[in-house]
C-alpha positions in Angstrom: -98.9 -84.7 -96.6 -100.4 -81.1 -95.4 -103.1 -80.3 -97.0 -103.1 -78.8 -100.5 -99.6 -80.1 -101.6 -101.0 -83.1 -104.3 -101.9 -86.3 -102.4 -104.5 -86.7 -105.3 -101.5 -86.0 -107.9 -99.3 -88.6 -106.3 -101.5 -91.4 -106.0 -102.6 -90.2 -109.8 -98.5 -90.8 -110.7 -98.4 -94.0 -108.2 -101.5 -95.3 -110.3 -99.6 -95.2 -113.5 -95.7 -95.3 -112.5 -96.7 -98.7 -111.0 -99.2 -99.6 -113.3 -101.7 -100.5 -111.1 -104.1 -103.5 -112.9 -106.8 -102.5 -110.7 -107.2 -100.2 -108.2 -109.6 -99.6 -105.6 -109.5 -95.9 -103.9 -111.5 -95.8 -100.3 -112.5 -92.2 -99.3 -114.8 -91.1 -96.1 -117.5 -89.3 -97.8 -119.7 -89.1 -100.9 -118.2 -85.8 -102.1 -114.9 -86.8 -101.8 -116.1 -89.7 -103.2 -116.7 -87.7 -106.8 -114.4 -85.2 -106.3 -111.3 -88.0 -106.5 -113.3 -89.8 -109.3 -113.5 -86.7 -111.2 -109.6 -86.6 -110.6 -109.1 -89.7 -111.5 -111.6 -89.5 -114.8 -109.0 -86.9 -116.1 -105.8 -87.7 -114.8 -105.8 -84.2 -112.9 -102.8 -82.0 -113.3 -100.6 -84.4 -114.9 -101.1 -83.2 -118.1 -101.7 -79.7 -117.5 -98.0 -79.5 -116.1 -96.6 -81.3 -118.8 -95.6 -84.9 -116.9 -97.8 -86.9 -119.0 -98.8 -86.4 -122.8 -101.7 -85.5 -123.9 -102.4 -88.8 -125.9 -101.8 -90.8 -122.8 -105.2 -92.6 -122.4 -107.2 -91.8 -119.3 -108.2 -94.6 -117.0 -111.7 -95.9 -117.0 -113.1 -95.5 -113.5 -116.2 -96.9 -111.6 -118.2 -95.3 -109.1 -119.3 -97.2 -106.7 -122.8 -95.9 -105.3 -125.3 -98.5 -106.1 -125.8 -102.0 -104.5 -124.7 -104.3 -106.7 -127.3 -107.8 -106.6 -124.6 -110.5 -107.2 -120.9 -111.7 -107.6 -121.4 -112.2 -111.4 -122.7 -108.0 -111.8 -119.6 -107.1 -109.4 -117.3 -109.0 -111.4 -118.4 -107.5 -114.9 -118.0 -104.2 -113.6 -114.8 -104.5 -111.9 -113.8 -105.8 -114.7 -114.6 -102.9 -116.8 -112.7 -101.0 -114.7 -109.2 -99.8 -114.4 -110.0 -97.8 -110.8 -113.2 -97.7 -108.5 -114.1 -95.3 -106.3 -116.1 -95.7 -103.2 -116.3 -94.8 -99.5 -115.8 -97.2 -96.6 -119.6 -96.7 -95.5 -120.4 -98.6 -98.8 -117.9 -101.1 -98.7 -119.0 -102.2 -94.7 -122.4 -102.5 -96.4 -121.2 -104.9 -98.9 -123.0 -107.8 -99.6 -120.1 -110.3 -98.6 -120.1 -112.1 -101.9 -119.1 -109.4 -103.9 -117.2 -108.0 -101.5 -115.0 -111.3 -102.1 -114.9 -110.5 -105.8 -113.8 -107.0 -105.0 -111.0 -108.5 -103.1 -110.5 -111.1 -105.1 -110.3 -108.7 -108.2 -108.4 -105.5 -106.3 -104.0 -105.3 -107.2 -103.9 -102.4 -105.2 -105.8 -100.5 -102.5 -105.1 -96.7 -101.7 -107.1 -95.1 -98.8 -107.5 -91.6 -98.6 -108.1 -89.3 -94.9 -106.3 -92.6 -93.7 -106.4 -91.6 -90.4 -109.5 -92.9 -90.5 -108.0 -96.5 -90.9 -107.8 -97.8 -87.3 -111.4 -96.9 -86.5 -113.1 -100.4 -86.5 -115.0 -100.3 -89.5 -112.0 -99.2 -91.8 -109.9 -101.2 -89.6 -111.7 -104.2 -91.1 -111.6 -103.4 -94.7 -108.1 -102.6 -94.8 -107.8 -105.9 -92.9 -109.5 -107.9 -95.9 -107.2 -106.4 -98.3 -104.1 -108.3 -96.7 -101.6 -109.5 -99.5 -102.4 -106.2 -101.6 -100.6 -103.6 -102.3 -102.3 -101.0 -99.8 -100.7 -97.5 -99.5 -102.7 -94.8 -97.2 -102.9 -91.0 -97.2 -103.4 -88.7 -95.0 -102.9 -85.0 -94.0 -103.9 -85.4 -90.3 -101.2 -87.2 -88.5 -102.7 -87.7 -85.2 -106.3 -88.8 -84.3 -108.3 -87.2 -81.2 -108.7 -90.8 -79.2 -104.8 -91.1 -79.3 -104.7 -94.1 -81.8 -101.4 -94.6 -83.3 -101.6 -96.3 -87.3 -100.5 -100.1 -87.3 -99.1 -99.2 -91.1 -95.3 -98.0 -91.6 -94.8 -94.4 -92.5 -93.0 -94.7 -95.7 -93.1 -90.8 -96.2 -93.9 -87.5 -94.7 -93.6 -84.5 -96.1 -93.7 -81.9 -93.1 -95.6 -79.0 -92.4 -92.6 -76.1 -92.2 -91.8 -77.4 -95.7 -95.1 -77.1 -96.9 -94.5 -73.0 -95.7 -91.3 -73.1 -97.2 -91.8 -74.3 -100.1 -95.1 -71.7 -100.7 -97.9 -74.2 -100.5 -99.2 -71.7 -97.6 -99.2 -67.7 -97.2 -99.7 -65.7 -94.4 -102.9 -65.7 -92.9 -104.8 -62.2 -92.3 -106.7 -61.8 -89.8 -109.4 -59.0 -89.2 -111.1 -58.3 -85.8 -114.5 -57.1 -85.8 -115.1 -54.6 -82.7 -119.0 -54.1 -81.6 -120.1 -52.8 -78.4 -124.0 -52.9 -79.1 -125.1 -56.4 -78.1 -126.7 -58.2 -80.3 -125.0 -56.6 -83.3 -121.8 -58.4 -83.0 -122.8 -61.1 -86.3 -123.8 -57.9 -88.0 -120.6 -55.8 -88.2 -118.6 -59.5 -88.8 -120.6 -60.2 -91.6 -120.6 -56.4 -93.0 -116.6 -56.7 -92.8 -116.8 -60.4 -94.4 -118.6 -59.1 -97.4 -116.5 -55.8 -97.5 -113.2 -58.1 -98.2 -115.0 -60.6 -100.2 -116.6 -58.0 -102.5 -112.6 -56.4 -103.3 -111.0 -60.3 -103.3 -114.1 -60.6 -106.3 -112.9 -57.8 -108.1 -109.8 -60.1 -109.2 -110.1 -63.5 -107.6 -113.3 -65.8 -107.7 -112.9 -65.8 -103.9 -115.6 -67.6 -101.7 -116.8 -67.1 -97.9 -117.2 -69.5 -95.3 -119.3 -68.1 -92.2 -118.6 -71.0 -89.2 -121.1 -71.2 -86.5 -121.4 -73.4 -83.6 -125.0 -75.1 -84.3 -128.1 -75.3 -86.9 -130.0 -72.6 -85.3 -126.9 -70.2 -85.5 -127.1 -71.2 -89.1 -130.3 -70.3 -89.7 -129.7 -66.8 -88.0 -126.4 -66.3 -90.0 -127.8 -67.0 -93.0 -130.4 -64.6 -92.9 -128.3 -62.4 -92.0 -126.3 -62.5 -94.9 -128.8 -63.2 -97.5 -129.7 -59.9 -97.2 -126.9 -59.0 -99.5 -128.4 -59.5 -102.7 -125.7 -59.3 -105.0 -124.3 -62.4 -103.5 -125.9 -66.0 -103.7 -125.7 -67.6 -100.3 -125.9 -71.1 -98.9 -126.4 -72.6 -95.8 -125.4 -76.5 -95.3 -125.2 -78.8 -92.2 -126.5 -82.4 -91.2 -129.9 -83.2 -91.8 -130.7 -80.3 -93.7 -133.1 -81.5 -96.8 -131.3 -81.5 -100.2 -128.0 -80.9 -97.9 -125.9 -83.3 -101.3 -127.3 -80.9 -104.0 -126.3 -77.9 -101.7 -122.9 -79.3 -101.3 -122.2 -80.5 -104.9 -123.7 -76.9 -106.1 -120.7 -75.3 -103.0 -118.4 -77.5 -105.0 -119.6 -76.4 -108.6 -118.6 -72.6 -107.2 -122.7 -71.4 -107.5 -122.1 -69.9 -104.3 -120.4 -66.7 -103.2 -121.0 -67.4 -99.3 -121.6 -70.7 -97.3 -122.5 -70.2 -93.9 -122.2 -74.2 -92.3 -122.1 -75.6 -88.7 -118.3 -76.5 -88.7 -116.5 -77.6 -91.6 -117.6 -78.8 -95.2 -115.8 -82.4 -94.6 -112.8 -83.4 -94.9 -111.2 -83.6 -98.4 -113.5 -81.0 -99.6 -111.3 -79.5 -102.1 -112.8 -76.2 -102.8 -109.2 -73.8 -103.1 -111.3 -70.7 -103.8 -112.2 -70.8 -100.1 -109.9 -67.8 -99.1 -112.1 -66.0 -96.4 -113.7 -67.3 -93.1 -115.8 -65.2 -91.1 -115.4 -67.0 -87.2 -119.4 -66.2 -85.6 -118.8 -68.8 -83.0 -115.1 -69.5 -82.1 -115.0 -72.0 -79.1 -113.1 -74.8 -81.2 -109.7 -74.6 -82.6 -109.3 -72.1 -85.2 -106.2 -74.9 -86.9 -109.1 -77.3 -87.9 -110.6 -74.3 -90.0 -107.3 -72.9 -91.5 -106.5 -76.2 -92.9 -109.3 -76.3 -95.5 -108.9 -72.9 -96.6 -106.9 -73.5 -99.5 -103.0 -73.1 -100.4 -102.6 -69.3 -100.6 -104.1 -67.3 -98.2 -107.5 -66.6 -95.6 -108.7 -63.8 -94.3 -110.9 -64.3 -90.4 -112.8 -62.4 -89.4 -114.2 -63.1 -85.2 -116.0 -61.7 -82.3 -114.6 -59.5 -80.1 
């Protein structure tokens, strides 16, 4: 399913349609990680649209973050659990006794950025699950190294009816001209801020500045901090505090997040309407497809 058209909602309905005993959600990252517990914690949209009543209880849902010391601690949380969260990096690092219990204990398995799945590591989990119910999502269908899943497609909900259907707008895109050398990242930031300052004026609209490497961030985000009436970030591996930095991106304390690349995967952030290109040697596609479910405005050197 293309990004931004409810995986999250549909395994929300699968979880409760099928009454699942106990469920065990695998995502790639920590972020994600909260972000589909948080989902999970309150049932999402469900309610808000009217497909569920408001006295319907919520599940009860475990995080799993910390190392649990023994089978008997992983089976009294499990079983104070109706869904647990956790990422495949905490799973592989398991002790193997409660990782038993977690098998032991799981009904149903759904794994999230599933394209992930036939990497070894996931490949193995998924593999220990065998005899539950496991049902995978994903909205990139093809991996770079060419590996094809091993599970069967059961549905696919395709791009051009994702445009149809008015999950995504038109992109805009701006070109920045600048003949001076050395003043390209300059004028693209002046014209970034210039359509994120009118998107403000009605929409809580955010900027992403993309560069190539940490040292570009570092220059970009000087660059742009020297707007003052907008709170600026700056986020890539390694950086200290980079989880704070991210969870405040997610908490919308940011107007402008300049980054090496993308956020991750998953990150859900839909008020991430304008990217500003300062390096533009990958694919722009990679980009567009975390911007969100209306429209983006790009800005790139000339």
């Amino acid at each position: 399913m293309p990004t931004g058209t409810g995986k999250t909602e549909t395994m929300l309905s699968l979880l409760l349609l099928v009454r699942c005993s106990k469920l065990l959600v695998v995502v790639p990252t920590d972020p994600l990680r909260e972000q589909i517990a948080d989902k999970f914690i309150g049932l999402g949209l469900l309610k808000k649209f009217g497909l569920l009543k408001q006295e319907a209880h919520n599940p009860v849902v475990g995080i799993l973050k910390k190392r649990l010391s023994d089978a008997d601690e992983a089976k009294k949380f499990i079983d104070s659990c109706n869904v647990i969260v956790t990422t495949a990096s905490y799973l592989a690092r398991m002790d193997e006794a409660v990782f038993k219990v977690l098998v032991s204990e799981s009904s149903h398995v759904f794994i999230d950025e599933a394209h992930h799945s036939e990497a070894e590591t996931w490949f193995s989990i998924r593999e220990a699950f065998q005899g539950k119910r496991i049902i995978q999502f994903t909205a990139t269908p093809y991996r770079n190294d060419g590996k094809k899943s091993r599970a069967e497609i059961i549905y696919c909900f395709p791009l051009k009816n994702a445009q149809r259907e008015g999950y995504f707008k038109k992109i805009e895109f701006h070109p920045v001209y600048e003949w001076e050398k050395g003043e390209e990242d300059v004028a693209i930031a002046n014209k970034a801020v210039e359509i994120l300052r009118k998107d403000r004026e009605d929409y809580p609209h955010i900027l992403l500045a993309r560069v190539e490497t940490k040292r570009r961030a570092d220059e970009i985000f000087e660059i742009y901090s020297k707007f003052t009436d907008l709170k600026v970030a700056k986020i890539y591996s390694g950086l200290s505090g980079k989880e704070s930095i991210k969870k405040a991106i997610a908490n919308k304390e940011y107007q402008v997040v300049v980054c090496v690349d993308m956020l991750g995967e998953g990150f859900d952030l839909p008020e991430l309407k304008i990217a500003a290109f300062h390096d533009v040697k990958r694919a722009f596609l990679q980009l567009f497809n975390s911007l969100g479910d209306l429209h983006a405005q790009s800005m790139m050197k000339s």
